[in-house]
C-alpha positions as CSV (number, residue, x, y, z in Angstrom):
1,X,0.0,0.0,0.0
2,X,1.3,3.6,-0.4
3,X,0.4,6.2,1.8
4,X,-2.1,8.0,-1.0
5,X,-3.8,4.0,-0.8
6,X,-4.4,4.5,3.5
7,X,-5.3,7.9,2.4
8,X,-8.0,7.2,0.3
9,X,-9.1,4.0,2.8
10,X,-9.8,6.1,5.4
11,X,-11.9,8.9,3.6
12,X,-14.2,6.0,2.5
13,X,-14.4,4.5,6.4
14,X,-14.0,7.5,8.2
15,X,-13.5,7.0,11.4
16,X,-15.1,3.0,11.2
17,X,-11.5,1.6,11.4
18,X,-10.4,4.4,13.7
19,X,-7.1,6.9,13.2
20,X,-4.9,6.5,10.3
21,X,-2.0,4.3,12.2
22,X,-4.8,2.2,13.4
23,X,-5.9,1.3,9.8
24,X,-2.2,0.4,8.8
25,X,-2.2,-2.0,11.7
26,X,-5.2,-3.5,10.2
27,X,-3.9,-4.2,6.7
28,X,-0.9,-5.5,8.3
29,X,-2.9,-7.7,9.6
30,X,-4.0,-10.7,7.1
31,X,-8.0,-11.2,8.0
32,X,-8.5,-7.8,8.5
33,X,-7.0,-6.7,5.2
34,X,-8.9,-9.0,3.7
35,X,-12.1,-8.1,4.8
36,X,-11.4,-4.2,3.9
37,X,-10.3,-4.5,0.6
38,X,-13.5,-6.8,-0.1
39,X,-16.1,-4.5,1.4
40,X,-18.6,-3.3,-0.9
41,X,-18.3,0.2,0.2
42,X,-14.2,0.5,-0.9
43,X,-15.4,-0.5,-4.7
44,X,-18.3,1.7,-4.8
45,X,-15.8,4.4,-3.9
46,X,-13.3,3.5,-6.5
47,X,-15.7,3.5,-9.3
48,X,-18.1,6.6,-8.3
49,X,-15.2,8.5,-7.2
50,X,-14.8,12.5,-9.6
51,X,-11.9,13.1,-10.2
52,X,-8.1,11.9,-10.9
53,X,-8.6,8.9,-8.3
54,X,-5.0,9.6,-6.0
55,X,-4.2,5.5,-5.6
56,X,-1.8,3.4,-7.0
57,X,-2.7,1.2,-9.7
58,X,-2.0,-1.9,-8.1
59,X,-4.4,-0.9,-5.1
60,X,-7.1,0.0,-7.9
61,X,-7.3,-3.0,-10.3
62,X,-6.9,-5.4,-7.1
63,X,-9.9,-3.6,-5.7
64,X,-12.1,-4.4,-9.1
65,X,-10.4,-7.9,-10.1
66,X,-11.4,-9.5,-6.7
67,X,-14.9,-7.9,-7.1
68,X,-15.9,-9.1,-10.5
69,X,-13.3,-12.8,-9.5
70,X,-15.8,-12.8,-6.7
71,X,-18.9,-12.9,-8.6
72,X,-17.8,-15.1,-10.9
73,X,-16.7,-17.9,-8.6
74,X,-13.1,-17.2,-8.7
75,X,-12.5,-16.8,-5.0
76,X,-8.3,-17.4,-4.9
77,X,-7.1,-14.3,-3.6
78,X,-3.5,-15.4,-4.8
79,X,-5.3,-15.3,-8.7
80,X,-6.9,-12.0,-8.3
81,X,-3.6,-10.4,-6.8
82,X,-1.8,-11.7,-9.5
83,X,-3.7,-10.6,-12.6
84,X,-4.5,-7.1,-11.0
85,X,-0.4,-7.4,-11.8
86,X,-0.8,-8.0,-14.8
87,X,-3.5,-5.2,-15.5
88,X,-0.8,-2.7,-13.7
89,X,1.6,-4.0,-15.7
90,X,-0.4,-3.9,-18.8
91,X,-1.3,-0.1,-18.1
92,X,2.4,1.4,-18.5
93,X,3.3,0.8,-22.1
94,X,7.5,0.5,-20.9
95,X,6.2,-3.0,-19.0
96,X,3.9,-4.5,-21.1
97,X,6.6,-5.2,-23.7
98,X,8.1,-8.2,-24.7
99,X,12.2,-8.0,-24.7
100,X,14.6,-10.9,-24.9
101,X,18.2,-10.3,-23.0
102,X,20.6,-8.9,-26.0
103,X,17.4,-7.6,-28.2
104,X,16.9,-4.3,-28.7
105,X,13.6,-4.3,-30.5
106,X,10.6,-6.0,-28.3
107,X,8.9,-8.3,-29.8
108,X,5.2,-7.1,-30.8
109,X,3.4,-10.2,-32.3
110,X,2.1,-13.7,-31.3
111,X,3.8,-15.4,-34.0
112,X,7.4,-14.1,-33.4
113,X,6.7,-14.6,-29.3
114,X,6.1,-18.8,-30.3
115,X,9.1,-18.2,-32.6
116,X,11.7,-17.4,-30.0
117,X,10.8,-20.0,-27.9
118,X,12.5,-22.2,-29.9
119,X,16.1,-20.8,-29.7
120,X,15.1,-19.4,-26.0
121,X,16.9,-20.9,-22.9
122,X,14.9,-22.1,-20.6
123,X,14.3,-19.2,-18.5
124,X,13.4,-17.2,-21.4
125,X,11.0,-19.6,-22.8
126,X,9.4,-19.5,-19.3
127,X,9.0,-15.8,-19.5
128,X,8.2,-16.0,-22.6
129,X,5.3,-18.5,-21.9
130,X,4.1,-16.1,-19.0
131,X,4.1,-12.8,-21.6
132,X,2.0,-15.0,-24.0
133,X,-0.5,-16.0,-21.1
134,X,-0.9,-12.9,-19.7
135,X,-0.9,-10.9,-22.8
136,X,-3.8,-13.4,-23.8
137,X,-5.9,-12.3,-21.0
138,X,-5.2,-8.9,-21.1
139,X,-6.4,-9.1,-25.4
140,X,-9.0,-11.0,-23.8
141,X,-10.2,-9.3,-20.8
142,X,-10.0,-5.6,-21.9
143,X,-10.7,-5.6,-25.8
144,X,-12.7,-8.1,-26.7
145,X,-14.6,-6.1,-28.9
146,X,-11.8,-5.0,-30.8
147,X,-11.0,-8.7,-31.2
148,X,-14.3,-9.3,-32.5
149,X,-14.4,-6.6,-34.8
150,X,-10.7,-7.0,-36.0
151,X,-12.2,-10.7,-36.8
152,X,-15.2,-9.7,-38.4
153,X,-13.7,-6.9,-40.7
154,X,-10.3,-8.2,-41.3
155,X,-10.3,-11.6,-41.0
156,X,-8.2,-12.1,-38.0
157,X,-7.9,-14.6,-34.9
158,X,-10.8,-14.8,-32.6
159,X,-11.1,-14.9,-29.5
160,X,-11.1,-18.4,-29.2
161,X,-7.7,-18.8,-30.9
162,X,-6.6,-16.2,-28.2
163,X,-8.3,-18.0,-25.2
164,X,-6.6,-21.3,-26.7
165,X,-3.3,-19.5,-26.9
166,X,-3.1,-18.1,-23.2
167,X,-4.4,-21.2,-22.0
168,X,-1.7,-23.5,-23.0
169,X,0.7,-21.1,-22.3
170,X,-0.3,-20.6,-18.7
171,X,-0.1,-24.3,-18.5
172,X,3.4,-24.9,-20.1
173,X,4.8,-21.8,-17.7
174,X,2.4,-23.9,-14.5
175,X,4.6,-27.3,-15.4
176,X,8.0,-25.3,-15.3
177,X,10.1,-26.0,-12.5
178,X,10.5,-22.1,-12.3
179,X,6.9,-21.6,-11.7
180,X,7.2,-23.7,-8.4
181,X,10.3,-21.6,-7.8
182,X,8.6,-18.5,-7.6
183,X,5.3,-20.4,-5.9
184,X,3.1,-19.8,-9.3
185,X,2.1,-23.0,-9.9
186,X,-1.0,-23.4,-8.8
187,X,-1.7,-19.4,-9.8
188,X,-1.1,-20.1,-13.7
189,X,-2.5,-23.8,-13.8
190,X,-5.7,-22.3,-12.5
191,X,-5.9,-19.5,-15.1
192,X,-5.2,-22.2,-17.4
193,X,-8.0,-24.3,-16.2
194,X,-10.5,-21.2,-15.6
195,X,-9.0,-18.6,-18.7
196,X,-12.4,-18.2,-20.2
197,X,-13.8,-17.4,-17.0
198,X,-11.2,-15.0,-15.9
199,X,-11.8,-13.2,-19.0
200,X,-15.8,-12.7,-19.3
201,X,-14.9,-11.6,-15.3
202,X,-12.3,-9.2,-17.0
203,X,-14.8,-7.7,-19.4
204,X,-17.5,-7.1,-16.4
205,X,-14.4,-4.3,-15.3
C-alpha cells in the first residue's frame, strides 16, 4: 500500500477503522486486510469517485479484479492479486513489452513470441510463456470487442484462438520448475483451467 492508498481508505471509512496508524495495523494484519479491501463500500468508492482517483494502480485493479473474480466464482485471492499485476503492468506501455536479454527491438506479435521459444533458454522460454498467457488475457479481458471486430472486418484470430493460446501457455509456464520456484504454480495452472472465466470476469471491469 502507499500512503495515498491508507489515504483514500480512510476517507471512505471514516472513522469505522479508527485513526490512520490504526488502519495500517489493520492491513498488516491478514483477515482484516482482507475483509477491507472486499467490502462493498471501498469499490463503490473507487468507481463513483470524480476526479483523478489519487491510488496506485495496483491498489485500484486489485480492488475491481477480486470484485468481478468474486462474482464469478473465482474466489483465490493469490489469482486476483496476480492478474491485478498484470492489469498494472499492462497499463504502463514500458512494462507490457516483450524483450529478450541482447534484443533491442521488443517483440510485438504472437507469432514471433512462439518463434523465440525455440532458440530461448529455458528461462526465457518461461517468460516467454508467461508474456504470451498474460498478454492473452489482457487481449481477452479488456478488448474483446476489438478482437471481435478485427475478426469480423479483417479476418483475423478470434477470440477463441486467443483464449486457446493463453491457456496452454499458462499451462506450459504452470509445469516449469521455475513456476514452483517463484510459488506460481497453482496461480497459472488455475488461469489455465478457468481462462475463459477470468476473462468474461475481466470484461465485467
Amino acid at each position: 500500500f502507499t500512503a495515498q492508498d491508507v489515504e483514500f481508505v480512510v476517507k471512505v471509512f471514516g472513522t469505522k477503522l479508527g485513526t490512520e496508524d490504526c488502519l495500517v495495523k489493520l492491513l498488516a494484519d491478514e483477515d482484516s486486510r482482507d475483509q477491507i479491501l472486499d467490502d462493498e463500500k471501498l469499490f463503490h468508492a473507487l468507481l463513483e469517485h470524480r476526479g483523478c482517483l489519487q491510488v496506485s494502480s495496483r491498489f485500484y485493479f486489485y480492488v475491481l479484479v477480486r470484485h468481478v473474480f468474486d462474482r464469478s466464482g473465482l474466489n483465490d485471492r493469490a489469482v486476483a492479486d496476480y492478474v491485478a499485476e498484470v492489469l498494472a503492468a499492462f497499463s504502463e506501455s514500458n512494462r507490457s513489452r516483450c524483450v529478450l536479454p541482447e534484443q533491442i527491438n521488443p517483440l510485438e506479435y504472437f507469432f514471433e513470441m512462439v518463434a523465440a521459444l525455440q532458440t530461448a533458454d529455458e528461462r526465457t522460454r518461461f517468460k516467454l510463456r508467461l508474456h504470451i498467457g498474460n498478454r492473452s488475457l489482457f487481449m481477452t479481458g479488456i478488448f474483446p470487442d476489438r478482437i471481435r471486430e478485427r475478426a469480423e472486418r479483417r479476418g483475423f484470430p478470434g477470440l477463441r484462438y486467443y483464449e486457446e493460446l493463453g491457456r496452454t501457455h499458462y499451462r506450459m509456464a504452470g509445469e516449469h520448475r521455475l513456476a514452483q520456484r517463484y510459488n506460481l504454480e497453482g496461480i497459472l495452472i488455475t488461469l489455465s483451467e478457468r481462462f475463459e472465466t477470468t476473462r468474461r470476469a475481466l470484461n465485467d471491469i
